[in-house]
mmCIF file of the N, C-alpha and C atoms, coordinates in Angstrom:
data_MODEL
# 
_entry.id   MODEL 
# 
loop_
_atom_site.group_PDB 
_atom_site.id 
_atom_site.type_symbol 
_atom_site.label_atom_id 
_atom_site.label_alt_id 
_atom_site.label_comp_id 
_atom_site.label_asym_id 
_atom_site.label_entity_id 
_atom_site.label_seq_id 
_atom_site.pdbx_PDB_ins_code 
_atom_site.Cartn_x 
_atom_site.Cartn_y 
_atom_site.Cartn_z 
_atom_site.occupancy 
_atom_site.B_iso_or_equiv 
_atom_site.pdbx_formal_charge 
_atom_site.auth_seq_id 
_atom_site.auth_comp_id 
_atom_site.auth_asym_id 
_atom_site.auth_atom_id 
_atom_site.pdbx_PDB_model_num 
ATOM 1   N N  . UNK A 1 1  ? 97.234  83.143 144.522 1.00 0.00 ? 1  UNK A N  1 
ATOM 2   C CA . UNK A 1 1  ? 96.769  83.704 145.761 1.00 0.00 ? 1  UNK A CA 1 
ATOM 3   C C  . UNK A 1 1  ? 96.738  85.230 145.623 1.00 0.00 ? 1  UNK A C  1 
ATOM 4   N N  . UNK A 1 2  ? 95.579  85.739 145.912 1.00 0.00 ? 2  UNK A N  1 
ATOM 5   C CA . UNK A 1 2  ? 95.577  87.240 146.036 1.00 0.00 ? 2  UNK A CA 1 
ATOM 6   C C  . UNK A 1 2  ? 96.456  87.866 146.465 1.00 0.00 ? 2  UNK A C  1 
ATOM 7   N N  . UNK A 1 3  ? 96.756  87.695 147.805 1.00 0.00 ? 3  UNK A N  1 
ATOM 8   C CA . UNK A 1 3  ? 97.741  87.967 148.508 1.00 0.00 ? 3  UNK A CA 1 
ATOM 9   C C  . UNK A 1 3  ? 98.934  88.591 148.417 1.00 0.00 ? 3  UNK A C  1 
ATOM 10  N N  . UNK A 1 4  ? 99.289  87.356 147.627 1.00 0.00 ? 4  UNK A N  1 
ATOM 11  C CA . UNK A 1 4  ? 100.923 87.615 146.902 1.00 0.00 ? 4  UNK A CA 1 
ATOM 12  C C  . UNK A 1 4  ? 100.698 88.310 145.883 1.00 0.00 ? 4  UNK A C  1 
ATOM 13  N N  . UNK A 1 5  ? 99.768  88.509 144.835 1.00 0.00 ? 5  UNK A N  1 
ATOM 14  C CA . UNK A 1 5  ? 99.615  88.837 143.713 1.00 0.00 ? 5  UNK A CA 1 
ATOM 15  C C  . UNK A 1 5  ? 99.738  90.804 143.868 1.00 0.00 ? 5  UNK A C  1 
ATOM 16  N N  . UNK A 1 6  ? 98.272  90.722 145.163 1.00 0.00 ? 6  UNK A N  1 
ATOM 17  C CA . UNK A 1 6  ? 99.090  92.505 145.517 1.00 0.00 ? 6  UNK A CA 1 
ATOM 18  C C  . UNK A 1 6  ? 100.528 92.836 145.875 1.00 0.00 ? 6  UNK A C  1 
ATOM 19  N N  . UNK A 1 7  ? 101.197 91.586 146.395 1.00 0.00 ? 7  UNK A N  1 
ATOM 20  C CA . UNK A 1 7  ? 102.321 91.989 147.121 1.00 0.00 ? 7  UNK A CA 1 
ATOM 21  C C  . UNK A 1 7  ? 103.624 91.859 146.183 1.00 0.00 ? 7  UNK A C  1 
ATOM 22  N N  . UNK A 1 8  ? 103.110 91.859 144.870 1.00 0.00 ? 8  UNK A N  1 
ATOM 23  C CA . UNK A 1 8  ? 103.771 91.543 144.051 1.00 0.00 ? 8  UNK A CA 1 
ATOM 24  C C  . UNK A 1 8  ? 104.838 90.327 143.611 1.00 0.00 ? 8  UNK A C  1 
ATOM 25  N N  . UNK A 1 9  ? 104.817 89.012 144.482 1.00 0.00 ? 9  UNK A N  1 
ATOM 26  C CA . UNK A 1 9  ? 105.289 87.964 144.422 1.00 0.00 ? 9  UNK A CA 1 
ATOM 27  C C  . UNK A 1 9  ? 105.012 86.627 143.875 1.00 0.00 ? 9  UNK A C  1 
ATOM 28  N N  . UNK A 1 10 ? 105.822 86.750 143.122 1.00 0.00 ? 10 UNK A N  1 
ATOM 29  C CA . UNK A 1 10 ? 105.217 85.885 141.504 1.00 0.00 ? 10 UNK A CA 1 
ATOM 30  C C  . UNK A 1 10 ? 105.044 84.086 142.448 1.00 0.00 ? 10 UNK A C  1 
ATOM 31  N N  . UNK A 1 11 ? 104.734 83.489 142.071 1.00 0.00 ? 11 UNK A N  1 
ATOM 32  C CA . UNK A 1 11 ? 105.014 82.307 142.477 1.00 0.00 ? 11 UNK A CA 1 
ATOM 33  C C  . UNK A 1 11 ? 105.150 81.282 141.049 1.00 0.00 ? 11 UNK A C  1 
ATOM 34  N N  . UNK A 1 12 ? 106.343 80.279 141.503 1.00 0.00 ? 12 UNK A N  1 
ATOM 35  C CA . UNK A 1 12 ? 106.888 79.595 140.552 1.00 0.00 ? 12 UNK A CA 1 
ATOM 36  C C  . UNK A 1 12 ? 106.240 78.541 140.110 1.00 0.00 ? 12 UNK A C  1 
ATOM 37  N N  . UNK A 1 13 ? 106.203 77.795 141.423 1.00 0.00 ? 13 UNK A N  1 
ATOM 38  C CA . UNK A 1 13 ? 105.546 76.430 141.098 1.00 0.00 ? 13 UNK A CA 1 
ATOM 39  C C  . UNK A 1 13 ? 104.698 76.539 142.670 1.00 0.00 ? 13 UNK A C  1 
ATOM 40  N N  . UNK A 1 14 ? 103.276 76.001 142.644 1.00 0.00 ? 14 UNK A N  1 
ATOM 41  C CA . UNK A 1 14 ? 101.949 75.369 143.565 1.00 0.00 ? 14 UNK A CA 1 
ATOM 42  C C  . UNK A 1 14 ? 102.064 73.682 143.450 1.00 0.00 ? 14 UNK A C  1 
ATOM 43  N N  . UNK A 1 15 ? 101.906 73.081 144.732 1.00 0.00 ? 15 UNK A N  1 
ATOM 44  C CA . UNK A 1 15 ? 102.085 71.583 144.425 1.00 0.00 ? 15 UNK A CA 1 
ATOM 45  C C  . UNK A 1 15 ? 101.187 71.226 145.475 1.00 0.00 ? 15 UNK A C  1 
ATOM 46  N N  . UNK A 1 16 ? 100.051 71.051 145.906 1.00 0.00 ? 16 UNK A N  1 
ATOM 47  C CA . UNK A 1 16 ? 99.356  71.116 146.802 1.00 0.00 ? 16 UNK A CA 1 
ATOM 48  C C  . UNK A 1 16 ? 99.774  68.820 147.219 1.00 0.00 ? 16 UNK A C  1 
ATOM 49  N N  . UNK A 1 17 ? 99.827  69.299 148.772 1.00 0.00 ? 17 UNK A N  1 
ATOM 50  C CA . UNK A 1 17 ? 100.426 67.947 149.698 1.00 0.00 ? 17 UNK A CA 1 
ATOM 51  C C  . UNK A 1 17 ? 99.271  67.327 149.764 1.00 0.00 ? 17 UNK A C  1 
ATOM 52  N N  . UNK A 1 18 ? 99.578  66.011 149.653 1.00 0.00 ? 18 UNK A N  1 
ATOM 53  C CA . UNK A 1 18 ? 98.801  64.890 149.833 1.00 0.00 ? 18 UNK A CA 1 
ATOM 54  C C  . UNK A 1 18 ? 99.104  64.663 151.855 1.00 0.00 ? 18 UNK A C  1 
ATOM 55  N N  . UNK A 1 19 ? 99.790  64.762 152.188 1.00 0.00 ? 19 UNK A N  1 
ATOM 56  C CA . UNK A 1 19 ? 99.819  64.728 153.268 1.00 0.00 ? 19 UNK A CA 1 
ATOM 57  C C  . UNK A 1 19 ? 98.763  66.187 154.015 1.00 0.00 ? 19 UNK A C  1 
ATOM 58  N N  . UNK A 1 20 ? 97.697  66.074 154.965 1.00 0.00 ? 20 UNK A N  1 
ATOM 59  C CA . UNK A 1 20 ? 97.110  67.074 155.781 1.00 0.00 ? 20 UNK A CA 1 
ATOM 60  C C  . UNK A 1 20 ? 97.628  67.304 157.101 1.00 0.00 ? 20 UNK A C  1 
ATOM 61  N N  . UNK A 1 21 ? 98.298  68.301 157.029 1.00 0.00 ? 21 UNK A N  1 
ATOM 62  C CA . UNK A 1 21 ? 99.008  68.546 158.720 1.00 0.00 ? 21 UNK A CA 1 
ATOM 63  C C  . UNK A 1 21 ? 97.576  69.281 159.420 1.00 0.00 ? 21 UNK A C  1 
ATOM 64  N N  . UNK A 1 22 ? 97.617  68.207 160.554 1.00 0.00 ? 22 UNK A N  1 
ATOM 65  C CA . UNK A 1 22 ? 96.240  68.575 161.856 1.00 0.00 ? 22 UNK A CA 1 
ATOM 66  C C  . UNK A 1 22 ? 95.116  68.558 161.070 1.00 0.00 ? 22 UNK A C  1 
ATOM 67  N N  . UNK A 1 23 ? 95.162  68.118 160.159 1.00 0.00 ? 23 UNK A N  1 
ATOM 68  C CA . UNK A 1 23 ? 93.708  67.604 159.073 1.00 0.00 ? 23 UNK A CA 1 
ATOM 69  C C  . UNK A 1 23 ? 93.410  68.872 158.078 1.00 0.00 ? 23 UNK A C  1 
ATOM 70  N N  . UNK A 1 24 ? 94.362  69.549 157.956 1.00 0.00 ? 24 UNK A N  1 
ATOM 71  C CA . UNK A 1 24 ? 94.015  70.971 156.998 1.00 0.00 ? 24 UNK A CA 1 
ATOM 72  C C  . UNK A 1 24 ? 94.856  70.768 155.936 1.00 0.00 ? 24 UNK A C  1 
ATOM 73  N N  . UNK A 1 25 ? 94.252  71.117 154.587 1.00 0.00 ? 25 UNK A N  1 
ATOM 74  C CA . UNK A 1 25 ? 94.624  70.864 153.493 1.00 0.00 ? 25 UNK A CA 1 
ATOM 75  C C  . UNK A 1 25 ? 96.353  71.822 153.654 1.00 0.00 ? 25 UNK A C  1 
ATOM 76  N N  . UNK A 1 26 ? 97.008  71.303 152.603 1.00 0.00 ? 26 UNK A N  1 
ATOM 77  C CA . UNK A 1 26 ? 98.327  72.553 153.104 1.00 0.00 ? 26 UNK A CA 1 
ATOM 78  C C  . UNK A 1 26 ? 99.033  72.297 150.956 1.00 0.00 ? 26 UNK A C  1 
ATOM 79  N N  . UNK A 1 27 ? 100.068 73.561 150.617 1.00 0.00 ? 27 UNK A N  1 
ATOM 80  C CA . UNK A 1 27 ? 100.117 73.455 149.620 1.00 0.00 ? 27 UNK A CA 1 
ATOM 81  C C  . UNK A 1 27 ? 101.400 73.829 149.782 1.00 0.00 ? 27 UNK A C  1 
ATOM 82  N N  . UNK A 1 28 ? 102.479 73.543 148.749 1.00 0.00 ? 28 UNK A N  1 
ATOM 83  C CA . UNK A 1 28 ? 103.859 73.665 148.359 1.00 0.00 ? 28 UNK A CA 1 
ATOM 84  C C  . UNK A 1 28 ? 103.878 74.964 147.970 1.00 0.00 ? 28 UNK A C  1 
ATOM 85  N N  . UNK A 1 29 ? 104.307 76.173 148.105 1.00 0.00 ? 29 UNK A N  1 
ATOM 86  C CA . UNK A 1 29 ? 104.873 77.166 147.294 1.00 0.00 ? 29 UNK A CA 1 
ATOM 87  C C  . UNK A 1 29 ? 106.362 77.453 146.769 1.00 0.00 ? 29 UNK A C  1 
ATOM 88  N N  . UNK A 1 30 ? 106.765 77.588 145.879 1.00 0.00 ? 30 UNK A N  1 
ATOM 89  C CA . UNK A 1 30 ? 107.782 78.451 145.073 1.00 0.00 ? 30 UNK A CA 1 
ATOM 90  C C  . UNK A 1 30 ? 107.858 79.363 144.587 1.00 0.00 ? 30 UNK A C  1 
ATOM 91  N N  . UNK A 1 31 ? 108.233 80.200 145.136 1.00 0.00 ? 31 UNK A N  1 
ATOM 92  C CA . UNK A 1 31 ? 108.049 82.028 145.011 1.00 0.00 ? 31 UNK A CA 1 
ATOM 93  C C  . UNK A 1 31 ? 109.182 82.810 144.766 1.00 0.00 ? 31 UNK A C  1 
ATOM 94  N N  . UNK A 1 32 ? 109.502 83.553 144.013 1.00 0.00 ? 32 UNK A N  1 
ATOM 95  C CA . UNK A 1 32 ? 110.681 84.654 143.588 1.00 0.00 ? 32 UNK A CA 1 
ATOM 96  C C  . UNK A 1 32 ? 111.071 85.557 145.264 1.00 0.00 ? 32 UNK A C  1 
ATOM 97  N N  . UNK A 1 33 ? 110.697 85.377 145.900 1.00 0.00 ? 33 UNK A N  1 
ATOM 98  C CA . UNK A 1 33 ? 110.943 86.739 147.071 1.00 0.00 ? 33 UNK A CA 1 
ATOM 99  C C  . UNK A 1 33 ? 110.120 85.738 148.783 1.00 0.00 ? 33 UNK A C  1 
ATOM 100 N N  . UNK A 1 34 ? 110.913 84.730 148.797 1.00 0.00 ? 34 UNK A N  1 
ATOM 101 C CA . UNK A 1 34 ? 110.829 84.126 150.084 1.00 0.00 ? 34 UNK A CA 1 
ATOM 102 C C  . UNK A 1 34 ? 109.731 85.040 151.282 1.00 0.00 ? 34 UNK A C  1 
ATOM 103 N N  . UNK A 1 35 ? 111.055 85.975 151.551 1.00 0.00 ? 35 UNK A N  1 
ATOM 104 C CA . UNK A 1 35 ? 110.669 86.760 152.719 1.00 0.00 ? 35 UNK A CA 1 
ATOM 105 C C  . UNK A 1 35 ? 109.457 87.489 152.335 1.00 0.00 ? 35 UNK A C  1 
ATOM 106 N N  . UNK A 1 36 ? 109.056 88.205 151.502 1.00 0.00 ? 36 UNK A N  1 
ATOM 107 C CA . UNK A 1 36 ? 108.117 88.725 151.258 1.00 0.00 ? 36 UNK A CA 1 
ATOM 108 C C  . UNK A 1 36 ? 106.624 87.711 151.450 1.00 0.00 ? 36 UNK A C  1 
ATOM 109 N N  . UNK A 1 37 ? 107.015 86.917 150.734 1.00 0.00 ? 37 UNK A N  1 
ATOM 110 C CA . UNK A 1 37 ? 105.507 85.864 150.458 1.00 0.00 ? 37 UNK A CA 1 
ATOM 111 C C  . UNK A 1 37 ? 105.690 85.563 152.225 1.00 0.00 ? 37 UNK A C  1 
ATOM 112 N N  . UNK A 1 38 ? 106.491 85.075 152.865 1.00 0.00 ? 38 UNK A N  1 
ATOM 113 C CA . UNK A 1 38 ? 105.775 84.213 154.182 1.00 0.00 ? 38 UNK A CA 1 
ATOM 114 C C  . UNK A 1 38 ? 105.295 85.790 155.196 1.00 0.00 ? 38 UNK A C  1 
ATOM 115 N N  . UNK A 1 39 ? 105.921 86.570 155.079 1.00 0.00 ? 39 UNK A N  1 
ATOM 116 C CA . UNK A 1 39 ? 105.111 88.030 155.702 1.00 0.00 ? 39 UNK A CA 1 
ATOM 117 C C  . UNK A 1 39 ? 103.939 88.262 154.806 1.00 0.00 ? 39 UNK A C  1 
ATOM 118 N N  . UNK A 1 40 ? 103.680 88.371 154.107 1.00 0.00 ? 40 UNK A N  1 
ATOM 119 C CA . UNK A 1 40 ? 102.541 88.697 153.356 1.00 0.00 ? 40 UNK A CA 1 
ATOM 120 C C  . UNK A 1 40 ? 101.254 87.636 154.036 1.00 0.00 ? 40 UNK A C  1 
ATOM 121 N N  . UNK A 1 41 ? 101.658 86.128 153.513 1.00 0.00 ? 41 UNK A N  1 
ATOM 122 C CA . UNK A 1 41 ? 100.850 85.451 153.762 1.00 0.00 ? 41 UNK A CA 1 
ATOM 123 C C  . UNK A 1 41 ? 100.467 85.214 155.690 1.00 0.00 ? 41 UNK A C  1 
ATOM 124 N N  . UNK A 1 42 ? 102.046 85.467 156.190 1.00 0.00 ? 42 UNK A N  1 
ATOM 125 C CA . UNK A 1 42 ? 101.042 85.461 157.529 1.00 0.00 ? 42 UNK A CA 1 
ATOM 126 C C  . UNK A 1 42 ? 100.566 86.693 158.350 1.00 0.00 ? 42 UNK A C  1 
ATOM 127 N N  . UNK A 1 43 ? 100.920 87.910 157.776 1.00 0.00 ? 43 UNK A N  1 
ATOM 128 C CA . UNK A 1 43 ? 99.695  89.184 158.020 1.00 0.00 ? 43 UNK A CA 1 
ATOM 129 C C  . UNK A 1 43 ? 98.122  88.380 157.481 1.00 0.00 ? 43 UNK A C  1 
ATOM 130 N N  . UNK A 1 44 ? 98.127  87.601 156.649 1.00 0.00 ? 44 UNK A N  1 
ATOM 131 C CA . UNK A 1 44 ? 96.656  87.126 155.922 1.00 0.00 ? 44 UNK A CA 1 
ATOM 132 C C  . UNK A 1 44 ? 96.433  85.971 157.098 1.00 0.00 ? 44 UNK A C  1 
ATOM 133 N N  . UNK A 1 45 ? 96.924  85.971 157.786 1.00 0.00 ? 45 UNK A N  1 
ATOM 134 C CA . UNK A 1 45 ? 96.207  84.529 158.630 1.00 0.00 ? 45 UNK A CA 1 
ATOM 135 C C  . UNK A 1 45 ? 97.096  82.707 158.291 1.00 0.00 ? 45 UNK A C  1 
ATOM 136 N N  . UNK A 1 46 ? 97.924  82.789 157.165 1.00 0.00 ? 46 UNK A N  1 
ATOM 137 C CA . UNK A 1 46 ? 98.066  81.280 156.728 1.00 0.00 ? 46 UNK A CA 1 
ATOM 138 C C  . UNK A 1 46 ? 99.185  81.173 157.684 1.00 0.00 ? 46 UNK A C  1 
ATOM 139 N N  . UNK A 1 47 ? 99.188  79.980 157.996 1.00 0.00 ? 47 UNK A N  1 
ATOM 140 C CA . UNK A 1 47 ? 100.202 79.479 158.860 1.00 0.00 ? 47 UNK A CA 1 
ATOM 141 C C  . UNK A 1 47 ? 101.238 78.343 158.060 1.00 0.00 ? 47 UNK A C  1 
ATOM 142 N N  . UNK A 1 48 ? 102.507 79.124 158.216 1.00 0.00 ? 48 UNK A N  1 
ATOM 143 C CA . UNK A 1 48 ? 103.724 78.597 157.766 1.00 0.00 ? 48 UNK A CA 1 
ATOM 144 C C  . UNK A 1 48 ? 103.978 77.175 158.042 1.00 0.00 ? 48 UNK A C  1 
ATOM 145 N N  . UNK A 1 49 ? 104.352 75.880 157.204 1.00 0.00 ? 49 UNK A N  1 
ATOM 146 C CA . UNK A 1 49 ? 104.946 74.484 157.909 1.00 0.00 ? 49 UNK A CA 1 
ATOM 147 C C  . UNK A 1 49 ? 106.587 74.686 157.205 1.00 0.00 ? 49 UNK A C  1 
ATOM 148 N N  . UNK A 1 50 ? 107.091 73.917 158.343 1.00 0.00 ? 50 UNK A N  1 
ATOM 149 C CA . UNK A 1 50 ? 108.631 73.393 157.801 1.00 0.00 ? 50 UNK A CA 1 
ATOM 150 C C  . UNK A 1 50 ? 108.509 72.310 157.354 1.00 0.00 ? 50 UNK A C  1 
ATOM 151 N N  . UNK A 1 51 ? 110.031 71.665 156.720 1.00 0.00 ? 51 UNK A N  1 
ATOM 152 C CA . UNK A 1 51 ? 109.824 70.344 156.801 1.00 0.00 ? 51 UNK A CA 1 
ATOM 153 C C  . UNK A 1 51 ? 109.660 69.149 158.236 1.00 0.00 ? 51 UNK A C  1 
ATOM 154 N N  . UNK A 1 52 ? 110.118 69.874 159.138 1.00 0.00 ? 52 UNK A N  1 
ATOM 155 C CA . UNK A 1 52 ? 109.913 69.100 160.551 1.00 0.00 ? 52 UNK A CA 1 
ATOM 156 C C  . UNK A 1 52 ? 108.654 69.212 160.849 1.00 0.00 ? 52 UNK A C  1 
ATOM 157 N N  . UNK A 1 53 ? 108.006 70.394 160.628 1.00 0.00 ? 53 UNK A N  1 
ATOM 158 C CA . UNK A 1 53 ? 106.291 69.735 160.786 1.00 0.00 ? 53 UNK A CA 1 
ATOM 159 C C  . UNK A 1 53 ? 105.656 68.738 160.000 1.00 0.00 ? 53 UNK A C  1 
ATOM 160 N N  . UNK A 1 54 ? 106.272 68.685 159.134 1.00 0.00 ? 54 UNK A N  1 
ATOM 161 C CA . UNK A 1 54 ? 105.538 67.666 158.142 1.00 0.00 ? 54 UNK A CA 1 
ATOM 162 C C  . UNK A 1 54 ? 106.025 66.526 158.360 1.00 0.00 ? 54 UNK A C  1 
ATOM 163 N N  . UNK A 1 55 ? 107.213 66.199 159.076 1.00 0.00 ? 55 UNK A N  1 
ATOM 164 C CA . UNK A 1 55 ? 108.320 65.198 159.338 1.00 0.00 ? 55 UNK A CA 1 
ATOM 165 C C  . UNK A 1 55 ? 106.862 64.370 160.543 1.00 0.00 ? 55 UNK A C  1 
ATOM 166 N N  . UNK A 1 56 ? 106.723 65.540 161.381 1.00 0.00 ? 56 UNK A N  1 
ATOM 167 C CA . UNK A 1 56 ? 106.006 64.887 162.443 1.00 0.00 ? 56 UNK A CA 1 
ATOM 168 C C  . UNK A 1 56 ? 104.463 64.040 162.303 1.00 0.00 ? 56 UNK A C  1 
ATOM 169 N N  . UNK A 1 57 ? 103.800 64.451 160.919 1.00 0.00 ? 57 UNK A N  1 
ATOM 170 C CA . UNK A 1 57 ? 102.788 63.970 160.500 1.00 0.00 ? 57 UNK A CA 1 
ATOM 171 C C  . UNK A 1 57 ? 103.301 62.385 159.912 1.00 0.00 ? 57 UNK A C  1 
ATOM 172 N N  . UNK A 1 58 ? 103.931 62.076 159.894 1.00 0.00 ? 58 UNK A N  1 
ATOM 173 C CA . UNK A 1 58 ? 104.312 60.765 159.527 1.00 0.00 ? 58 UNK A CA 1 
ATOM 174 C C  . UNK A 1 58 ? 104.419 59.555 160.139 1.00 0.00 ? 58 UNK A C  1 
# 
């Protein structure tokens, strides 16, 4: 992701979910710097899931 890449936050592992929360594709991240990547990414618009959102798609 661009994103992170300016923001300097490496990411470990991408695992993109077979499950679609509200029908939108959604992807696993593992990232060196938590806090950084979910501010980064939601100044960019992406919207954060927990596991209880995903709990609720089930």
């Amino acid at each position: 992701c661009t994103a992170l890449l300016q923001a300097e936050v490496n990411i470990v592992q991408a695992i993109p979910l077979i499950i679609r929360p509200h029908g939108n594709p959604a992807v696993a991240l593992m990232v060196d710097n938590l806090e950084m990547a979910m501010e980064t990414l939601t100044s960019k618009g992406f919207t954060m899931l927990t596991e209880g959102d995903l709990a609720e798609e089930e």
